[in-house]
C-alpha positions as CSV (number, residue, x, y, z in Angstrom):
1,X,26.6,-179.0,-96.4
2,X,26.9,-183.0,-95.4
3,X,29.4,-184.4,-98.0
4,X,28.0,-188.0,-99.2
5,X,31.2,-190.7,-98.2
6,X,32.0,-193.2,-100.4
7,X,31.9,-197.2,-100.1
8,X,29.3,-196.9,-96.7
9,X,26.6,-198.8,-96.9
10,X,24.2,-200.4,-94.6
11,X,23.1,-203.7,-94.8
12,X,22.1,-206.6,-92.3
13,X,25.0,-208.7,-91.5
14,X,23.0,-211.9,-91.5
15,X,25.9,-213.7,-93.4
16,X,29.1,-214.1,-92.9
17,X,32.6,-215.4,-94.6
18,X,34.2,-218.1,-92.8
19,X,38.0,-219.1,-93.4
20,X,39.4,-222.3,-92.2
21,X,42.9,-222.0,-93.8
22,X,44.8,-218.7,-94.1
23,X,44.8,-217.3,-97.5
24,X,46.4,-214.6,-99.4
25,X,43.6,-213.2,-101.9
26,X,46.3,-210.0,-103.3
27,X,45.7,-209.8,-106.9
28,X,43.6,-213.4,-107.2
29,X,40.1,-213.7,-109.1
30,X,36.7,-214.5,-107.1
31,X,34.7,-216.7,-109.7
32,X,31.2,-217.7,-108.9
33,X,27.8,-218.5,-110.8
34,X,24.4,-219.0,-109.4
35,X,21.8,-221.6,-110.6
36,X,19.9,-219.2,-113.1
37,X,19.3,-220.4,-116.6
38,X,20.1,-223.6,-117.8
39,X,21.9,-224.1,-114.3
40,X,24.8,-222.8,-116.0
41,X,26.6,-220.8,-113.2
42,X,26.0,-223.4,-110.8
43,X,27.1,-225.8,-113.2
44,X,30.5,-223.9,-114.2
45,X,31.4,-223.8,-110.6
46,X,30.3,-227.5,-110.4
47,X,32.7,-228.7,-112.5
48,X,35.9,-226.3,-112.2
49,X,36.0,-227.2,-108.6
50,X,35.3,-230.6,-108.3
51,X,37.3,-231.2,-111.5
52,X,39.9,-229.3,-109.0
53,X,39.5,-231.0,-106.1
54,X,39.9,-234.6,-108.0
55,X,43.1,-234.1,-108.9
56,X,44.6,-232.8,-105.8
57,X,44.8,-228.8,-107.1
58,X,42.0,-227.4,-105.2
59,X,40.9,-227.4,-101.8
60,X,38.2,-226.0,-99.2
61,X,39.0,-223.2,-97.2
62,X,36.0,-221.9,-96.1
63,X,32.4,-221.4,-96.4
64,X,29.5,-218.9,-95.5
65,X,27.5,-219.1,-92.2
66,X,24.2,-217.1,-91.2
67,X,21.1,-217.0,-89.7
68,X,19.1,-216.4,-92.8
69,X,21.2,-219.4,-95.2
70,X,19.6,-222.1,-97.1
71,X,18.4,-225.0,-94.2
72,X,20.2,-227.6,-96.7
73,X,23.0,-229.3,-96.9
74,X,24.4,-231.5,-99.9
75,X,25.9,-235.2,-99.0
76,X,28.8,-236.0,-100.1
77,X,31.0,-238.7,-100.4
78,X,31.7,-240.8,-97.0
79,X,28.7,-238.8,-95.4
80,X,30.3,-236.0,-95.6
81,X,28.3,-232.6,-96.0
82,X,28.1,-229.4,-98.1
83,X,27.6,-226.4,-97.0
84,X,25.0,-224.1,-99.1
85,X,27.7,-221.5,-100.0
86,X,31.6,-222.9,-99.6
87,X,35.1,-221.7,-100.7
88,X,37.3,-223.0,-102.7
89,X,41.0,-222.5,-103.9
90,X,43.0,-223.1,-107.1
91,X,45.8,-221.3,-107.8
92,X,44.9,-218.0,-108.3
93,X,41.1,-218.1,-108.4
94,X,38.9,-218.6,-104.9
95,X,35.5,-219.8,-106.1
96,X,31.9,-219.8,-104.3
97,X,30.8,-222.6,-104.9
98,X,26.7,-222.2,-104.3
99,X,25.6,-225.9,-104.2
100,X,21.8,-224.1,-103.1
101,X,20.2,-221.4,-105.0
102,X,20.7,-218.6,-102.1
103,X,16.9,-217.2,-101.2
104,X,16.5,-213.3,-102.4
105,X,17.6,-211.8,-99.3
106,X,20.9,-213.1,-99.2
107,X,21.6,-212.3,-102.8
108,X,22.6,-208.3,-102.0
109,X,24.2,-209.9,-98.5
110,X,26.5,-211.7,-100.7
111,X,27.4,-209.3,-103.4
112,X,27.7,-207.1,-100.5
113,X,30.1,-209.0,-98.1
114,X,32.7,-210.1,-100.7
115,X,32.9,-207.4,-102.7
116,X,33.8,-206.1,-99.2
117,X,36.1,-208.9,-98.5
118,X,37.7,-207.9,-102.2
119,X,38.3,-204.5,-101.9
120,X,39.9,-205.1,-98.5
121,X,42.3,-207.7,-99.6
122,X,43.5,-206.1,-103.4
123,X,41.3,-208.6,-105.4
124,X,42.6,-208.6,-109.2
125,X,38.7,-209.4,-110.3
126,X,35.2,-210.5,-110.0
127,X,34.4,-213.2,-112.6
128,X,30.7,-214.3,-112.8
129,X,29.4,-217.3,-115.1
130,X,25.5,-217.8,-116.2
131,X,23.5,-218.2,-119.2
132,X,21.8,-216.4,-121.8
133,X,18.8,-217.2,-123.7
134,X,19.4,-218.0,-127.5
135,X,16.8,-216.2,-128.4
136,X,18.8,-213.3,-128.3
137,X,20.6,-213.6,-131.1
138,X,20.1,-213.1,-134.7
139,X,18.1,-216.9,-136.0
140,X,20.4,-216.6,-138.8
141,X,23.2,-217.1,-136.7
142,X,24.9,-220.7,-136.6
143,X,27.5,-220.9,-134.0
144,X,26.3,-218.8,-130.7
145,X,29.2,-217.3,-128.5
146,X,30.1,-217.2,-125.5
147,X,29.6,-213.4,-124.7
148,X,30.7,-210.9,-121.7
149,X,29.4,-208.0,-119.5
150,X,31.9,-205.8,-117.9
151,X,31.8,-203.2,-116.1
152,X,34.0,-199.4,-116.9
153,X,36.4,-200.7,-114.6
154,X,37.0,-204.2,-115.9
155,X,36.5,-203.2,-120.0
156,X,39.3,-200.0,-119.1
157,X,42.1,-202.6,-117.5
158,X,41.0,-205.9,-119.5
159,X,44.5,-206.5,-121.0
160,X,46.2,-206.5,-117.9
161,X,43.4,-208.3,-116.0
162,X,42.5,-210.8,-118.6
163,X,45.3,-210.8,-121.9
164,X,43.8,-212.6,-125.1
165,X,40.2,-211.8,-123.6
166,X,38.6,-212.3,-127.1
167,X,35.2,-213.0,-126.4
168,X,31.9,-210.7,-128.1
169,X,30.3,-208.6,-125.9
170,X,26.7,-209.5,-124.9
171,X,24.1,-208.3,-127.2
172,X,22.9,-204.3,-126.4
173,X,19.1,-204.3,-124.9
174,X,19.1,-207.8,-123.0
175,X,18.4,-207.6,-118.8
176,X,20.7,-209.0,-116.7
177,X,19.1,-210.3,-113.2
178,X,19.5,-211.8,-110.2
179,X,22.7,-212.8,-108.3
180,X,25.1,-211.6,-111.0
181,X,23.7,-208.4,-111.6
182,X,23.8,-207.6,-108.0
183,X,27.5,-208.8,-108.1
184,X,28.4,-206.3,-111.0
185,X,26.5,-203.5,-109.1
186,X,27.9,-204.0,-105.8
187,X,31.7,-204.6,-107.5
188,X,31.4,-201.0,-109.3
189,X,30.4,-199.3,-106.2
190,X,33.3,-200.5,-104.4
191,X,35.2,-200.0,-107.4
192,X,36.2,-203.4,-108.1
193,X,36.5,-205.3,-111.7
194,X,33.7,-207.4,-112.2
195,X,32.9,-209.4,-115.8
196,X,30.0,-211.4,-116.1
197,X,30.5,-214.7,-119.0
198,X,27.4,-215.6,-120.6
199,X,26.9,-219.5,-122.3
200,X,23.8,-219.6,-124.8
201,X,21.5,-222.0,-123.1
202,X,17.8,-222.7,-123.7
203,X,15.1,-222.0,-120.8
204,X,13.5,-224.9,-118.7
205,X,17.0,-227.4,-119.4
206,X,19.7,-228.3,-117.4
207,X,23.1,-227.4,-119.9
208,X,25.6,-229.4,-119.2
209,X,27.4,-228.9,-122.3
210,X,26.8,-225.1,-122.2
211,X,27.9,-225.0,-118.8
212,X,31.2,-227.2,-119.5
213,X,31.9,-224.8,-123.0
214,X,32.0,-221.9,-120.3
215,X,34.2,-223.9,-117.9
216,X,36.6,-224.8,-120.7
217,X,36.6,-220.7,-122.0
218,X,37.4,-219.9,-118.1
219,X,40.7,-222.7,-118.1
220,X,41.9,-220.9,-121.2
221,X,41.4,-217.2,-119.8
222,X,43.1,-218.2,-116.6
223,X,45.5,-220.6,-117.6
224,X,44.0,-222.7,-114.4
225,X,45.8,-227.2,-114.9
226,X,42.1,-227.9,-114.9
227,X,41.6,-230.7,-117.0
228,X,37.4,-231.4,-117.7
229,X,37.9,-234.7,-119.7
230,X,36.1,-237.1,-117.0
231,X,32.9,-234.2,-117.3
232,X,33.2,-234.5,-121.5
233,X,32.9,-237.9,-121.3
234,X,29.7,-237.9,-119.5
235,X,28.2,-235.6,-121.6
236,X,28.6,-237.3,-124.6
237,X,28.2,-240.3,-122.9
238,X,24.4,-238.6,-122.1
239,X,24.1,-237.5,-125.6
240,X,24.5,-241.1,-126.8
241,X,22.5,-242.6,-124.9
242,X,19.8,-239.6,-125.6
243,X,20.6,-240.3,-129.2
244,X,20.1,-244.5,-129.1
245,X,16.5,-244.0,-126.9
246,X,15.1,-241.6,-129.3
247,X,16.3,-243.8,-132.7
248,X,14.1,-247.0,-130.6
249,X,11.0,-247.6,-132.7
250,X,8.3,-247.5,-130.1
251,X,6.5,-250.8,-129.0
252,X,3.1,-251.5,-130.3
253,X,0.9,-253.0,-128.1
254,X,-1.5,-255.4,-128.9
255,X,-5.4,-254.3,-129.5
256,X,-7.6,-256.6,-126.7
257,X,-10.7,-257.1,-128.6
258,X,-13.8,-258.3,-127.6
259,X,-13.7,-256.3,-124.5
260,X,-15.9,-253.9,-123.2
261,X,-14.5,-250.5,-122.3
262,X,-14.8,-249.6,-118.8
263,X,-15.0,-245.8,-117.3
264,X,-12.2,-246.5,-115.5
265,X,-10.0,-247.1,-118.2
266,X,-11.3,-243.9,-120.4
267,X,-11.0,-241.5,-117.8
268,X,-7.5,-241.6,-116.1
């Protein structure tokens, strides 16, 4: 009888991890979030790292190449450009940053090719960061949470992997999809820690504010110097503005009378 091995699998190799700067990954975190509800994954990452990178504590060193990537590229500031998928380091946490929404097929390439590059180099964890519909919880409920999904390996070694993780688990029932689940699937099969952070967020909004609660939760999980101040003050700078425009009585316009009404006026 054939005995099944363990950790082979066989996927195309269409993408793959570039480093420009040596770097020691032993018992570090991989944090990443995709663009999925409310934007809050993409988001998350947004503003850890560029929050980072401001003020001098984080830095590129790297990014993801392939024949099947995202034909975009975000500009930046001097001209510079943006990779689709890049890398990022802060401390102790590398983060992908995904600045475009990957297409389906390089979702499992992905989850496959760093959890790879994790279990080869003594990764600590996988920490994922998205939304979750507030319809999930009870409508009785004032203040939503922050929740979690873990998997065995991650809610078995929490304390030494993440002390005062106090956050509720996720409610029993709901679907996880997309990038993240692929992430948790792919880190348990390489047996790998892997927690997934959920902020409540609405559907068909960009969450700001969600995503920067879940960026704040991260700094105090992590201990990361990552201070979000400048990214508070935008939101609530937003909020206020939000606030004055919907306050503004709306202008009446004058009634024209004495005119005939024209087709091309009625039907527009």
């Amino acid at each position: 009888m054939m005995k099944q091995e363990r950790n082979k699998i066989q996927i195309r190799d269409d993408l793959k991890i570039v480093f420009e700067k040596t770097v020691n990954l032993r018992d570090k975190y991989i944090a990443l979030g995709f663009h999925g509800l409310g934007g809050i994954g993409h988001l998350t990452t947004r503003f850890l790292v560029e929050s980072a990178v401001e003020q001098g504590i984080g830095e590129r060193v790297g990014y993801v190449i392939g024949r099947i990537i995202p034909p975009f590229v975000e500009v930046l500031e001097d001209g510079k450009i943006g990779f689709p998928y890049e890398l990022y380091m802060v401390e102790n946490v590398l983060f992908l940053f995904i600045r475009i929404q990957p297409w389906l097929d390089d979702q499992p390439i992905l989850a496959d090719i760093f959890t790879k590059l994790a279990a080869d180099n003594g990764v600590k964890s996988f920490v994922l960061f998205g939304g979750v519909d507030v319809n999930v919880f009870p409508e009785d409920r004032k203040e939503l949470p922050i929740v979690f999904v873990g998997n065995d390996i991650f809610i078995k070694n929490v304390n030494e992997i993440l002390p005062n993780f106090e956050i509720e688990a996720a409610p029993k029932g709901i679907l996880v999809s997309g990038g993240i689940s692929l992430f948790l699937e792919f880190s348990t099969y390489r047996n790998l820690p892997a927690v997934a952070l959920f902020s409540p967020t609405s559907k068909g909004i960009l969450d700001k504010k969600g995503a920067y609660n879940l960026a704040q939760k991260f700094i105090e999980l992590t201990g990361l110097p990552i201070s979000l101040k400048r990214i508070k003050k935008e939101i609530e700078m937003t909020q206020m503005l939000l606030k004055q425009i919907q306050e503004t009585p709306p202008i009446e316009m004058p009634e024209k009378k004495g005119e005939d009404e024209e087709p091309s006026h009625v039907f527009t």
